[in-house]
Structures are given as C-alpha cells and as structure tokens.
C-alpha positions as CSV (number, residue, x, y, z in Angstrom):
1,X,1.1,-1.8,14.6
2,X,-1.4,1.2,15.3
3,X,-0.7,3.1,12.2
4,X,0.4,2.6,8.4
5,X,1.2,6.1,6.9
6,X,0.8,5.4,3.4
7,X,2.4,7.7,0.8
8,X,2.0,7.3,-3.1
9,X,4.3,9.3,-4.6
10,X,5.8,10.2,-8.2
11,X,8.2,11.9,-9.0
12,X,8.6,13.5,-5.5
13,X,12.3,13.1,-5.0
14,X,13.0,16.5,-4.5
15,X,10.6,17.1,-1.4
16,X,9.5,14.3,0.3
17,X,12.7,14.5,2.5
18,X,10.4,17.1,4.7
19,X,7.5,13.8,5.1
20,X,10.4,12.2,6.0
21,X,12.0,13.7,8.4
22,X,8.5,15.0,10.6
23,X,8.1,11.5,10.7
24,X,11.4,10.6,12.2
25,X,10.3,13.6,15.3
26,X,7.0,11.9,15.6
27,X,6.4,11.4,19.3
28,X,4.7,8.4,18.8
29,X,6.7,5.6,17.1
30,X,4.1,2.9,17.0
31,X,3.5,3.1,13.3
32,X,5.0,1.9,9.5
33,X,5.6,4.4,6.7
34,X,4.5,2.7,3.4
35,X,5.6,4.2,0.2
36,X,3.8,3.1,-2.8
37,X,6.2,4.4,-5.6
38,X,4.0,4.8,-8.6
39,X,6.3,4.6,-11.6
40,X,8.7,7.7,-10.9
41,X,12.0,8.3,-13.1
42,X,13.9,10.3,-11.1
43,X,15.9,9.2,-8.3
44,X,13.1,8.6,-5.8
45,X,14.2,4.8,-5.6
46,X,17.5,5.6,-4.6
47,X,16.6,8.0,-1.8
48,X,14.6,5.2,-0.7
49,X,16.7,2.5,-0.5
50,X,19.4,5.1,1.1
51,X,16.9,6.0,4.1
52,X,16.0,1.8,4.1
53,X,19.7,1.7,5.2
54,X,19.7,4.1,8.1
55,X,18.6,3.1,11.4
56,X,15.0,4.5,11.9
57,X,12.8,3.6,15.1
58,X,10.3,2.7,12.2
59,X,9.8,0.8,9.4
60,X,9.9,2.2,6.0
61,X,8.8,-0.1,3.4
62,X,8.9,0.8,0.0
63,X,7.4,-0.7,-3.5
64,X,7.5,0.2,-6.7
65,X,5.0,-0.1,-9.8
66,X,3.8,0.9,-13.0
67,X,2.2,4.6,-13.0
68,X,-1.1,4.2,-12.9
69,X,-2.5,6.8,-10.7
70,X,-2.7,8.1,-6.9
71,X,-5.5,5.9,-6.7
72,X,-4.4,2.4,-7.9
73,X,-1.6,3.4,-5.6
74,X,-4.0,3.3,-2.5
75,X,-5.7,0.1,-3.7
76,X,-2.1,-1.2,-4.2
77,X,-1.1,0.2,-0.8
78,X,-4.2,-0.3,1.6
79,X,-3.3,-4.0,1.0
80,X,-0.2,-3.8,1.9
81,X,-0.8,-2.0,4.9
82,X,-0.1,-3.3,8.9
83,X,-1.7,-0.9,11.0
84,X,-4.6,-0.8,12.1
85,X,-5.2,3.0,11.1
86,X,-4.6,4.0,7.7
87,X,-3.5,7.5,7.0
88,X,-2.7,8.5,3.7
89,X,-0.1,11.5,3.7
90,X,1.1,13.6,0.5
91,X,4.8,13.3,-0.8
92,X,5.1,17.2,-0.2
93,X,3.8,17.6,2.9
94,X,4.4,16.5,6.0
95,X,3.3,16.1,9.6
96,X,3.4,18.1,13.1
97,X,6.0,16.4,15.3
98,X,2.9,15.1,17.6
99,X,0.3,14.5,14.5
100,X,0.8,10.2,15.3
101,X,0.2,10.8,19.0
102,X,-3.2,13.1,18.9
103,X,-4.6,10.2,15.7
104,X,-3.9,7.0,18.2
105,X,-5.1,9.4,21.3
106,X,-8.8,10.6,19.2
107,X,-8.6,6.8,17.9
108,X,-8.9,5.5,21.5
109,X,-11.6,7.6,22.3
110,X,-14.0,6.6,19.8
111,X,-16.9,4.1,21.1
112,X,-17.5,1.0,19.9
113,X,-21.6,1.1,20.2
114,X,-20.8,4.0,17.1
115,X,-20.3,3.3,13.6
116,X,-17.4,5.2,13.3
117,X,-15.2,4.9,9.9
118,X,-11.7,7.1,11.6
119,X,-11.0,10.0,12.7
120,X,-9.8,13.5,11.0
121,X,-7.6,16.0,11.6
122,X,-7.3,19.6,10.4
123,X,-4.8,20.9,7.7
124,X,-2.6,24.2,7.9
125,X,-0.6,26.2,5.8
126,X,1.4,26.5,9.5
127,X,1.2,24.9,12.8
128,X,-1.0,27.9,13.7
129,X,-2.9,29.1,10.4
130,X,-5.6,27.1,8.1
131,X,-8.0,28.6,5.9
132,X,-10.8,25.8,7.0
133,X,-13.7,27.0,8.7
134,X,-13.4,26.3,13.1
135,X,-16.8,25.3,15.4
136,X,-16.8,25.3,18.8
137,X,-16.7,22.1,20.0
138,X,-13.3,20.3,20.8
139,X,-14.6,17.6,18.3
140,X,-17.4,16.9,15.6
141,X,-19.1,13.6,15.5
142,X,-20.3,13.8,11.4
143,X,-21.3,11.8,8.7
144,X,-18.9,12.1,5.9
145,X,-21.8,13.5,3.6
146,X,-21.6,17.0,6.0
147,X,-19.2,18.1,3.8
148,X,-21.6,19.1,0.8
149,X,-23.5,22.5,2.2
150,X,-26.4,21.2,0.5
151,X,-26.1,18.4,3.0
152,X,-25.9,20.3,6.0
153,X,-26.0,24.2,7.5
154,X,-22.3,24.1,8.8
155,X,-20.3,21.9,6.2
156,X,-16.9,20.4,7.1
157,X,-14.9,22.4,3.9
158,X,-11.5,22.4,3.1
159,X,-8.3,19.7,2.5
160,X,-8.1,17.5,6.0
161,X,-6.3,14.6,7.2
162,X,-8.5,11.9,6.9
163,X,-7.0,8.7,9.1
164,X,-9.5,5.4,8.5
165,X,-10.0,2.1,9.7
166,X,-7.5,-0.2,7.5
167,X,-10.0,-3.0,7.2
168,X,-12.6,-0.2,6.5
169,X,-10.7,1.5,3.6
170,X,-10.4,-2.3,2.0
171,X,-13.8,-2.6,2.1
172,X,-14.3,0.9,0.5
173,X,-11.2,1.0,-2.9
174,X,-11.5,3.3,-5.7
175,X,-13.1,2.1,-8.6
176,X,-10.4,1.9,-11.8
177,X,-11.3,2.3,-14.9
178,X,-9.2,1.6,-18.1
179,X,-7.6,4.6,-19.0
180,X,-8.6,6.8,-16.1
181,X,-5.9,7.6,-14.0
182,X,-7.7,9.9,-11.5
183,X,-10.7,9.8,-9.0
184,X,-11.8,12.1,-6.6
185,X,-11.4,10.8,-3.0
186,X,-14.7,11.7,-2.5
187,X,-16.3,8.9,-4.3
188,X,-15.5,6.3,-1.1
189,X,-16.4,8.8,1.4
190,X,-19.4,9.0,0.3
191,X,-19.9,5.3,-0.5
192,X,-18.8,5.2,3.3
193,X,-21.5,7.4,4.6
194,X,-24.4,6.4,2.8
195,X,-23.6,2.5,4.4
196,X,-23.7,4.7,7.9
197,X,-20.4,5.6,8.8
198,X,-20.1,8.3,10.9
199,X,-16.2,10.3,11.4
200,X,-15.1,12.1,14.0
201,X,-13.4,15.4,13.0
202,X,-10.5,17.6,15.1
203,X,-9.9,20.8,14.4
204,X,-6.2,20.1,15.7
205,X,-3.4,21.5,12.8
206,X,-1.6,18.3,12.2
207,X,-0.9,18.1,8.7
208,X,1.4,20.9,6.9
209,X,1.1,21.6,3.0
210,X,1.7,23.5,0.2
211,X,0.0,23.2,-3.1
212,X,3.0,22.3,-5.8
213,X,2.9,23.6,-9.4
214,X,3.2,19.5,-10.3
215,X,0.3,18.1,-8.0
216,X,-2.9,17.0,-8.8
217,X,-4.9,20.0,-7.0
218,X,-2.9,22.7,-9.6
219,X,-4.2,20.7,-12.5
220,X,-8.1,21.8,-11.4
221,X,-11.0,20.6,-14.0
222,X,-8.7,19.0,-16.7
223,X,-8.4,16.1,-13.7
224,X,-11.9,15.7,-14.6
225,X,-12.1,16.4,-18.3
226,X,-9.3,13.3,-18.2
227,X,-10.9,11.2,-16.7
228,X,-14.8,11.3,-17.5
229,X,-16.1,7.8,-16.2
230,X,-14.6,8.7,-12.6
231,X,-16.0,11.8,-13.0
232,X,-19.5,10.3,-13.7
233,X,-19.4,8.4,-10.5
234,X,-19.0,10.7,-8.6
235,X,-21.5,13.4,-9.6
236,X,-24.2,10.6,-10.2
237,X,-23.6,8.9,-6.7
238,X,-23.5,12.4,-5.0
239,X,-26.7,12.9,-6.3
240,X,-28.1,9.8,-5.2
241,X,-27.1,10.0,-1.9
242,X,-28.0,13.5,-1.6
243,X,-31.4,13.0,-3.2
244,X,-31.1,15.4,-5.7
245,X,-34.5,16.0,-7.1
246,X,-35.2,15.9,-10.9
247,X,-34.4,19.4,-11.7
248,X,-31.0,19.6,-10.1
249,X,-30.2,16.3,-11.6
250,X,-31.4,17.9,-15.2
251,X,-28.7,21.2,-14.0
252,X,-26.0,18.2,-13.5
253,X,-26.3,16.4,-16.9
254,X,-26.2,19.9,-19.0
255,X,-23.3,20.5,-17.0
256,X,-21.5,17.2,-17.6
257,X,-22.7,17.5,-21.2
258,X,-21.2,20.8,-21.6
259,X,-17.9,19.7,-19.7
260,X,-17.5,16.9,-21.8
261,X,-18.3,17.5,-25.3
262,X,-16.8,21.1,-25.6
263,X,-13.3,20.6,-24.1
264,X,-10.4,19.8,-26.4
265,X,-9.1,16.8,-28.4
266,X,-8.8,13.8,-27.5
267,X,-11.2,13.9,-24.2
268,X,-14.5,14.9,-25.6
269,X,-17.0,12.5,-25.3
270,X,-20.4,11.5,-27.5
271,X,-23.8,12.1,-26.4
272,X,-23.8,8.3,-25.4
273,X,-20.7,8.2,-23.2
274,X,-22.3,11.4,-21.5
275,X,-25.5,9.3,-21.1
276,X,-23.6,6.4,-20.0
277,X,-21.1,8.3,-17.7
278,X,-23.3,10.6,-16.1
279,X,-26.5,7.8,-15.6
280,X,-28.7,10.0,-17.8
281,X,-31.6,9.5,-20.1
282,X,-29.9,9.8,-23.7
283,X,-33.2,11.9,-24.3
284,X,-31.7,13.9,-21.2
285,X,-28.9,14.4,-22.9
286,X,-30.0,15.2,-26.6
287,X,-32.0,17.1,-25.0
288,X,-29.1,19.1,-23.5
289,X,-27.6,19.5,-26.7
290,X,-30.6,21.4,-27.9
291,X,-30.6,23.8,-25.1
292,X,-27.1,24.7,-25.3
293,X,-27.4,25.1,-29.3
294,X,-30.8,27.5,-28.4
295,X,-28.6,29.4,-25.9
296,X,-25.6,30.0,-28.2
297,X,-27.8,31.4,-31.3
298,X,-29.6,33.9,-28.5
299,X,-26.2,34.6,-26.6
C-alpha cells in the first residue's frame, strides 16, 4: 500500500466526518486510513464501526486505547501502519480531493542518491488561502532544521503536512515520559535532520484546517508548563543541534527556570528538575534564581 493516513483522535466525533468524507473523493485510492482512537467517551467508536460497515474503496482500520496522548498515539499507530508513506492527518481537518495523488506523485520524484526523510505539503485555511510564507521555486529541497530562522535566512514557518517514510518515522518515535502526555512534533524532526535527512517541501494547498477551541494548538504554553521533561528535550536538543553558544543557552535556562517554577500548582518544578530537564548546570540554575530575585526587587 503507498500510503497509511494515520489519525489519532479523541473525542472528535463531532467533526471528523469532514476527514472522512475528503478521503472517500481522494483521487488516488492506493492508501489505508488508520485511526488510533485514544481513549475518547463519546460516540467516536460507534461512528467507526458504522463507516467499517459501508463499502469504502479503502480500508479503514480502527483501534482503540487508553488516553495517553497524541503522541503515544503515533508510536501506537506508526507500528500499525501498511504504507509505505506515513501521513499523519488531524481529526478536524481534512484533505483536498487530490491531496493522495500530488504526495505519491512528489514521492516518486525524490532520488534515491538523496537522503530524503518524505515529502511536505502546504496547509490552508482554503484551497486557495494560507498564511505560510511562498518562494519561488515549484519545490524546496531542505533540511528539516530550516525551519528555525536562526537556522537559515528564509525559514519554512507555519503548520504543514508533513508525509514520511514509514520505516523512517519507526526509527525516529517520540520519547514518553511518565506523566507527560504531550511533545512537540518538533523533537523527531529535528532528531531527523541532525542524522542528515533532508525533506522536500511543496507549496501545493493540500491540507484544510481550522484551529478548534478543544485542540492542542488553543491550549498554547500550558502544553508545555504540563509537560516539562518533553519540554526540556526539546529546547536542549534544539540548542545542540543549532549550536547555541553559551550565552543563548544561559537566555534558555532563565527562561525554562522562569517558565517552570512561577506557573501554578501542581506543575512547578524545583531548581533540580529545571537542572535536570533543561540539561543545565544546577549553578546555572541557582544562578538564575538570583537574577530573577535581583530583577524583581529593581522592577
């Protein structure tokens, strides 16, 4: 099978009928839609099991497990998963009618003398409108650190469709930590890049969203505050792979500190666990206490 669309969804019931039916006008039909269920309580199994039952010219496979966040649902998924593309799609969004046919079409194009990781397409709030920044060139051959514009003079920004290698995103699951239920996609993209993977970016619209008031973007820095051991993976491998020298890594700890240990009950953390999180001196850190103590009694 060429593609898996993967979907992790909870508690999406309401509007992943839209995903759904884009997928069933897909002009390619060489592709599985895998739905990683993760935990819901409304009726999400139900709708599942209904659309199971109705002839589809693909197959929709469907699992169900405890809540544990999007991604444990992608670890869960990725192994799960047939084709040889993996495309993660968001319960409440969906696709352009041809989104299957340009991914296999930029797929085949790719040489096999490159490193290449996937390919990427561009995300709209319409077939015609996205607020990501356009180049040029009909494509963008990139490693997958060009999206930090410390990185690079013309960063990649915005929300895109990411479609990977299968066996590549096995190689490259999110770390889980007890407790933590989110992490940044970023941290394997990163992980990706730094091993030399290179991605090959469209600026085609194939993906349609809509940020909804129950998704993970709306819920902004508490995603971090709640999860603070993610969070310090990310910022301390970002800043490995992007060399930060000693002074912007000092900028990143007081940050992390501050983050951290002035938010609300329960989710502040002790000097240590900043230490420990971030991959900071504790000195660094104590030391970061002090400065923000000095600029409280001046400010």
């Amino acid at each position: 099978m060429k593609i898996t669309v993967f979907t992790p969804t909870f508690n999406r019931a309401y509007i992943i009928e839209n995903l759904y039916r884009s997928l069933q006008r897909q002009t390619l039909r060489d592709f599985e839609w895998l739905v990683v269920d993760d935990g819901s309580t409304d009726n999400t199994e139900e709708v599942f099991r209904k659309w199971q039952a109705e002839e589809t010219s693909f197959p929709i496979r469907y699992y169900k497990k405890e809540n544990g966040g999007k991604c444990r649902a992608i670890n869960y998924g990725v192994d799960l998963a047939q084709g040889d593309l993996f495309f993660n799609v968001d319960s409440d969004d969906y696709l352009t009618d041809d989104a299957l046919e340009k991914v296999a079409k930029w797929e085949a194009g790719l040489s096999h003398d490159k490193r290449f990781c996937g390919v990427v397409g561009n995300l709209g709030t319409s077939e015609t409108e996205t607020p990501n920044t356009p180049w040029p060139q009909p494509f963008r051959d990139a490693s997958l650190l060009e999206r930090y514009a410390e990185y690079c003079e013309h960063p990649i920004d915005g929300e895109r469709a990411w479609v990977f290698y299968t066996d590549v995103q096995r190689k490259y699951k999110y770390p889980e930590f007890e407790g933590e239920r989110f992490l940044t996609p970023c941290v394997t993209w990163n992980r990706m890049a730094n091993d030399g993977y290179i991605i090959r970016v469209f600026d085609d619209i194939i993906w349609i969203y809509q940020y909804q008031a129950d998704g993970l973007t709306m819920q902004g820095s508490m995603r971090f505050i709640k999860n603070p051991q993610g969070h310090g993976v990310f910022l301390r491998e970002k800043a490995e792979f992007l060399h930060y020298p000693l002074s912007k890594k000092m900028k990143m700890w007081y940050t992390f500190y501050c983050d951290h240990t002035f938010c609300e009950e329960p989710y502040r953390l002790t000097k240590k666990q900043c230490a420990e999180y971030i991959g900071a001196p504790v000195s660094m850190i104590y030391g970061a206490a002090l400065l923000h103590k000095l600029r409280h009694l001046r400010g």
